[in-house]
N, CA, C and O of each residue as an XYZ file, in Angstrom:
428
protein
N      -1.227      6.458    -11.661
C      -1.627      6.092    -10.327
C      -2.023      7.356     -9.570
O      -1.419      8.428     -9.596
N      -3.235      7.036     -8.828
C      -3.874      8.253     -8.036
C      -3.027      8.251     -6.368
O      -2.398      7.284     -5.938
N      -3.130      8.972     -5.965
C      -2.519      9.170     -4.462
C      -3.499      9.962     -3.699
O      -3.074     11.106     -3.857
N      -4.099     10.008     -3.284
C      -5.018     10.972     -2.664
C      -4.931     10.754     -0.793
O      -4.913      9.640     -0.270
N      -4.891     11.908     -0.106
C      -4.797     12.210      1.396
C      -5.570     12.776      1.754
O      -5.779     13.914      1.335
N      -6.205     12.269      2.557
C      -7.125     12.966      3.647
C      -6.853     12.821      4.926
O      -6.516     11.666      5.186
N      -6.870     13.743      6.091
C      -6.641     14.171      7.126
C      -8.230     14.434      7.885
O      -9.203     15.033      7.429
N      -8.085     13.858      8.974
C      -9.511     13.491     10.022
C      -9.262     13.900     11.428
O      -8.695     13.124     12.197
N      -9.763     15.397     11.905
C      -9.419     15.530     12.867
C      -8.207     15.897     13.391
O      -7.706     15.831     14.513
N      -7.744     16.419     11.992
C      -5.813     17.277     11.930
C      -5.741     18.205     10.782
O      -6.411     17.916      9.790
N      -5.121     19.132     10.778
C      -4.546     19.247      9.763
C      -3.374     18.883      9.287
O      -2.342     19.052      9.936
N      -3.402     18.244      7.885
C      -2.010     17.313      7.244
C      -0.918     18.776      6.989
O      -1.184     19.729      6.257
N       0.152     18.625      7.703
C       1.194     19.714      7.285
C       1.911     18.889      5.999
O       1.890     17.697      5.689
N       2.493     19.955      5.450
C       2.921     20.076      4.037
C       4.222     18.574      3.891
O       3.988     17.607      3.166
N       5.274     18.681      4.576
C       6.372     17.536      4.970
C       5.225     16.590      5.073
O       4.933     16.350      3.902
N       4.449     15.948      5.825
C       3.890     14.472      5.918
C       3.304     14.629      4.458
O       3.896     13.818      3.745
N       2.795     15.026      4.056
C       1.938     14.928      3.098
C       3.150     14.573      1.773
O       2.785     13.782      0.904
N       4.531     15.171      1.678
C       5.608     14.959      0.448
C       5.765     13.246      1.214
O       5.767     12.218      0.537
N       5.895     13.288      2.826
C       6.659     11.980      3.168
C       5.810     10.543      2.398
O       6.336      9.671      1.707
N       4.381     10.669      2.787
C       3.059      9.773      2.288
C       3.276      9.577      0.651
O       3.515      8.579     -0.029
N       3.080     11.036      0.314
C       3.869     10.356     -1.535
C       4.230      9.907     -1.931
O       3.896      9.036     -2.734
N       6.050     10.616     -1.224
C       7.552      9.659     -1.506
C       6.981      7.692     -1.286
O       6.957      6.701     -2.016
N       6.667      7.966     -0.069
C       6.494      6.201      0.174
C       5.768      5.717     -0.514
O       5.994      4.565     -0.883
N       4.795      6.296     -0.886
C       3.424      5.524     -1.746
C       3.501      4.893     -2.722
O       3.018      3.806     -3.040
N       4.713      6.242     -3.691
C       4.947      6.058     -4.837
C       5.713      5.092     -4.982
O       5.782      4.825     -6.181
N       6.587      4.144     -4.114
C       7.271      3.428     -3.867
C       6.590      1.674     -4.456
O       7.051      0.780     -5.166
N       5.436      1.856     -3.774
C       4.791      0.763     -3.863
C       4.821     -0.117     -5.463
O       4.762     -1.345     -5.523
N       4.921      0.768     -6.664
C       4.347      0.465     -7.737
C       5.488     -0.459     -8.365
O       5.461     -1.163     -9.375
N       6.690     -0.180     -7.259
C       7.739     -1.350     -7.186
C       7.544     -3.003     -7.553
O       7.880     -3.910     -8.314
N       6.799     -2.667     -6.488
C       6.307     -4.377     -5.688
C       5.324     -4.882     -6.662
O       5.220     -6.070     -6.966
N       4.505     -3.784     -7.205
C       3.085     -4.507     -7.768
C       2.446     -3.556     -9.193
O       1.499     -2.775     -9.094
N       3.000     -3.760    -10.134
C       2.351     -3.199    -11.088
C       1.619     -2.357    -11.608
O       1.938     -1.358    -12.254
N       0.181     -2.912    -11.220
C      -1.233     -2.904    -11.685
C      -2.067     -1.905    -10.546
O      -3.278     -1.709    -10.442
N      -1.012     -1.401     -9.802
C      -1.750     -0.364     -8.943
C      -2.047      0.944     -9.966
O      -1.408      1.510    -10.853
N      -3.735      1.152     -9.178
C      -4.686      2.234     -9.829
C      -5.038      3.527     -9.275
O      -5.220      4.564     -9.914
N      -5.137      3.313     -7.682
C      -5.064      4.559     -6.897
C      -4.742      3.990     -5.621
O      -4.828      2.772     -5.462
N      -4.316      4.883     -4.539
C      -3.896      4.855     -3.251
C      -4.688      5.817     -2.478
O      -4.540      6.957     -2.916
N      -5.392      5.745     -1.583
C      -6.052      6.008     -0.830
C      -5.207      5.977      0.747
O      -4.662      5.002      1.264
N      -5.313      7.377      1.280
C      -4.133      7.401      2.591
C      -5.281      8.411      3.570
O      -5.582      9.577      3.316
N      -5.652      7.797      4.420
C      -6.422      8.701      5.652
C      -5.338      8.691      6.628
O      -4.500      7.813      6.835
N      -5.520      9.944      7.249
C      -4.641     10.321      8.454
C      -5.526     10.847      9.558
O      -6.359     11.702      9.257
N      -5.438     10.447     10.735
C      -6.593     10.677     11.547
C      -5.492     10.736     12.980
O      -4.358     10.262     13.055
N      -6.287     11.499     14.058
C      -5.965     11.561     15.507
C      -6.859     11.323     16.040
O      -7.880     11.970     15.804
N      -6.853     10.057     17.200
C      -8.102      9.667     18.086
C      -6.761      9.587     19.103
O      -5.556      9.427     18.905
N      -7.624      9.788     20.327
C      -6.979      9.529     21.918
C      -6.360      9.843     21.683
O      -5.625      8.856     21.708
N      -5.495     10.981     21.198
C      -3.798     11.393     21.352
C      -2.907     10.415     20.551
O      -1.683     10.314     20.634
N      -3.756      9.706     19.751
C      -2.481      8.334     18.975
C      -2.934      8.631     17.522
O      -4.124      8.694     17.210
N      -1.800      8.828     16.561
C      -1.917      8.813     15.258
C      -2.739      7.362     14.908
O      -2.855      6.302     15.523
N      -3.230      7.843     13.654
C      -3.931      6.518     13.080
C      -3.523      6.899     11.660
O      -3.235      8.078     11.458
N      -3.461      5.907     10.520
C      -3.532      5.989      9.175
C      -3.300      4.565      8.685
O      -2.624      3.620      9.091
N      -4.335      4.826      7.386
C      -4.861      3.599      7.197
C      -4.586      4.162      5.615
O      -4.710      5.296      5.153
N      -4.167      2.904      4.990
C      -4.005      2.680      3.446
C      -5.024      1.835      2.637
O      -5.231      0.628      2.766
N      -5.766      2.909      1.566
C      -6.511      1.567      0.594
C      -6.229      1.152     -0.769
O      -6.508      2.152     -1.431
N      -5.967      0.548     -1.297
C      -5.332      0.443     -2.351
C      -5.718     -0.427     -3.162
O      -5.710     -1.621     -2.863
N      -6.257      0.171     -4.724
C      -6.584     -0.623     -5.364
C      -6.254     -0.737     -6.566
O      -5.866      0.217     -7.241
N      -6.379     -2.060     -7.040
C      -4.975     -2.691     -8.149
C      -6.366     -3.192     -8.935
O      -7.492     -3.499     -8.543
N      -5.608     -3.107    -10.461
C      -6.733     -3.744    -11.385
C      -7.411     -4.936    -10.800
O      -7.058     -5.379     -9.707
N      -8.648     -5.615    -11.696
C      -9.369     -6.732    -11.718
C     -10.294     -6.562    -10.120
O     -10.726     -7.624     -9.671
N     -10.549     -5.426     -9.396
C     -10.889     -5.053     -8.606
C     -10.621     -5.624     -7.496
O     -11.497     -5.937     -6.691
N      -9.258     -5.846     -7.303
C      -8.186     -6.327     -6.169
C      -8.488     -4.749     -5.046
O      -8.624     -3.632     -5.545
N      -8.533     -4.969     -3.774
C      -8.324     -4.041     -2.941
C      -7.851     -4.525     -1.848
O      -8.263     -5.405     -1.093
N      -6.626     -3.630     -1.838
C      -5.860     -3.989      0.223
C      -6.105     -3.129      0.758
O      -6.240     -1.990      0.311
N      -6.263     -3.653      2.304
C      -6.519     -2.203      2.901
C      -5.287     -2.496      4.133
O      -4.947     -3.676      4.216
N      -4.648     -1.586      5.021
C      -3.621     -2.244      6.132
C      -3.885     -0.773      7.043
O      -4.152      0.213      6.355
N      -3.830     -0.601      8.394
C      -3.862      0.386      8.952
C      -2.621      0.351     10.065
O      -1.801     -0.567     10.086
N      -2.607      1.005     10.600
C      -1.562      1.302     11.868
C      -1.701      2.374     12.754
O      -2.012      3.453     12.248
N      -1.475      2.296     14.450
C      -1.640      3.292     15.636
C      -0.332      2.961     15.991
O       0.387      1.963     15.944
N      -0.231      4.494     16.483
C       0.974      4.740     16.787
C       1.006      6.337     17.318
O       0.096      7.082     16.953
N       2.393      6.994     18.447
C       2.641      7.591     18.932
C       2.895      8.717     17.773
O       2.447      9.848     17.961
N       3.449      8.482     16.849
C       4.244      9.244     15.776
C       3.247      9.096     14.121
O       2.458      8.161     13.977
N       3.381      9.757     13.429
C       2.783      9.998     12.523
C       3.410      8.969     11.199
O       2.917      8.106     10.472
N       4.720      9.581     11.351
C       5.859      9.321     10.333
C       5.863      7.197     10.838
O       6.119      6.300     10.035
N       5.621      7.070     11.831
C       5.983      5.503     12.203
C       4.598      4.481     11.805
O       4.528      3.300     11.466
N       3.623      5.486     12.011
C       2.501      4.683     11.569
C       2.319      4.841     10.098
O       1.492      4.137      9.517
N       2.857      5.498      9.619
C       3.168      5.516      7.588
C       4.224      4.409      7.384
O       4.353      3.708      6.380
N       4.789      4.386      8.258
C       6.266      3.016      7.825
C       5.099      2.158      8.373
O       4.803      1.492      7.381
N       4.166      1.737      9.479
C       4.103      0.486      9.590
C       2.964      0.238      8.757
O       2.571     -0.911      8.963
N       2.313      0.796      7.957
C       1.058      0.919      6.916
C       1.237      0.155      5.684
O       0.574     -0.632      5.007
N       3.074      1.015      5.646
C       3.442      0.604      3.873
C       4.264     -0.851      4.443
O       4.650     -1.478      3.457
N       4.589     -1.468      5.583
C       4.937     -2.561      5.473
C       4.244     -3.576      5.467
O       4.464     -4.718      5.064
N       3.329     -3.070      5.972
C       1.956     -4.262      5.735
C       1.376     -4.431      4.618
O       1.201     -5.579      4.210
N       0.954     -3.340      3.887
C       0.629     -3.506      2.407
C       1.677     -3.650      1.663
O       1.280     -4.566      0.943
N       2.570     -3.450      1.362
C       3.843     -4.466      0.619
C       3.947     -5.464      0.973
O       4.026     -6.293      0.066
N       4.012     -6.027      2.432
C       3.699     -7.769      2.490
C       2.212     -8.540      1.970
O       1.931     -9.733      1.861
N       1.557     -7.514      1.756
C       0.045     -8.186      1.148
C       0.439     -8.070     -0.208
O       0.549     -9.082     -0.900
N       0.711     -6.690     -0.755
C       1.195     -6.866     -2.424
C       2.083     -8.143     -2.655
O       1.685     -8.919     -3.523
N       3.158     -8.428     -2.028
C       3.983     -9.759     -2.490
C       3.272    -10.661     -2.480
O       2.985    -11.064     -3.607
N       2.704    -11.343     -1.422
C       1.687    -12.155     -1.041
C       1.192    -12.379     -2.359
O       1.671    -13.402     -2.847
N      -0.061    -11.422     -3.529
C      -0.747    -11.560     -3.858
C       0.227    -12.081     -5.546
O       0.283    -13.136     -6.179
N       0.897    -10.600     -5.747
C       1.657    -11.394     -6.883
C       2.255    -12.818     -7.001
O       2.109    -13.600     -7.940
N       2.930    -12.989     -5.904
C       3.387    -14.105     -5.508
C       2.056    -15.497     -6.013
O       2.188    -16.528     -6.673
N       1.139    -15.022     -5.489
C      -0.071    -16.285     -5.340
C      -0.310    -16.351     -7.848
O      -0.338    -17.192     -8.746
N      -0.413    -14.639     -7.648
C      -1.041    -15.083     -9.350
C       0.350    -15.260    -10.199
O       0.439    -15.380    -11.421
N       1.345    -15.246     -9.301
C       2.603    -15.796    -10.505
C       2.156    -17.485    -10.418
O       1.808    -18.281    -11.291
N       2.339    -17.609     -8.981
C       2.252    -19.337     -9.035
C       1.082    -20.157     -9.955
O       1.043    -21.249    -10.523
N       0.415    -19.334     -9.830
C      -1.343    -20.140    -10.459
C      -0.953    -20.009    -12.300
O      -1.708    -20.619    -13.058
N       0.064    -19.315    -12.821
C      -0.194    -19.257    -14.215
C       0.349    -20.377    -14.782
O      -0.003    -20.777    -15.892
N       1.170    -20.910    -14.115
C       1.683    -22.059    -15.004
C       2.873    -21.894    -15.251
O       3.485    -20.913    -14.829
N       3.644    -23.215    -16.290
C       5.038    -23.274    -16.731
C       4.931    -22.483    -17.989
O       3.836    -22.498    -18.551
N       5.958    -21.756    -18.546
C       6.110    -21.136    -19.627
C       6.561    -22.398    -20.559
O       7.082    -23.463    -20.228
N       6.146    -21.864    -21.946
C       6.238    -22.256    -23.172
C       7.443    -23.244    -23.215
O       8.353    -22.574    -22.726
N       7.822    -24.157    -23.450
C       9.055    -25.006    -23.410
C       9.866    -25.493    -22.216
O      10.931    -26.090    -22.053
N       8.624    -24.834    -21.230
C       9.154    -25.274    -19.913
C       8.715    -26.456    -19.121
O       7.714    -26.586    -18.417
N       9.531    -27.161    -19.346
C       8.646    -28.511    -18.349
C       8.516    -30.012    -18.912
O       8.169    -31.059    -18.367
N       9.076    -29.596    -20.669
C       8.497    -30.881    -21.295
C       9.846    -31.204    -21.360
O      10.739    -30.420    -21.041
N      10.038    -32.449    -21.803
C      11.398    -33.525    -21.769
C      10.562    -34.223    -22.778
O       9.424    -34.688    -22.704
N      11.810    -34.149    -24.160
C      11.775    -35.278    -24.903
C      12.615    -36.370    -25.461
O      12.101    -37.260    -26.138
């Protein structure tokens, strides 16, 4: 899995940049088939911005962003949104596969 950061209008200090990792790397928890992570960090109007893109085989892509006062708070509210889209999605292609092998029949 790729992780890649870019910084827009800041420079990314060394701590956010381990913090964005630590969490990122987290993700592969929830969802498998993740391929790279894509993390922009940006300052407009005095308010942090960062936005997550993330893309998982079969050319699945989430994207979730967050504004905020704090840097570190808009990375928590980024990765909670894209972990509720990762469940979401596994969730949807567990349901669609069907009953397993010996499951379901009565004889």
């Amino acid at each position: 899995m790729n992780i890649r950061i870019k910084a827009r209008h800041m420079e990314a200090t060394e701590p956010i940049k381990q913090y964005v990792e630590s969490k990122a790397a987290k993700l592969t928890r929830i969802f498998d088939d993740i391929q790279s992570i894509d993390v922009t960090l940006d300052i407009e109007a005095d308010q942090a911005m960062v936005e997550f893109v993330v893309q998982a085989r079969r050319k699945h892509t989430f994207v979730a962003s967050d504004r905020n006062q704090d840097m570190y708070t808009c990375v928590d509210g980024c990765l909670n949104k894209i972990s509720r889209q990762l469940r979401r999605h596994k969730d949807k292609v567990r349901n669609h596969q069907g009953p397993g092998h010996g499951l379901g029949m009565t004889q």
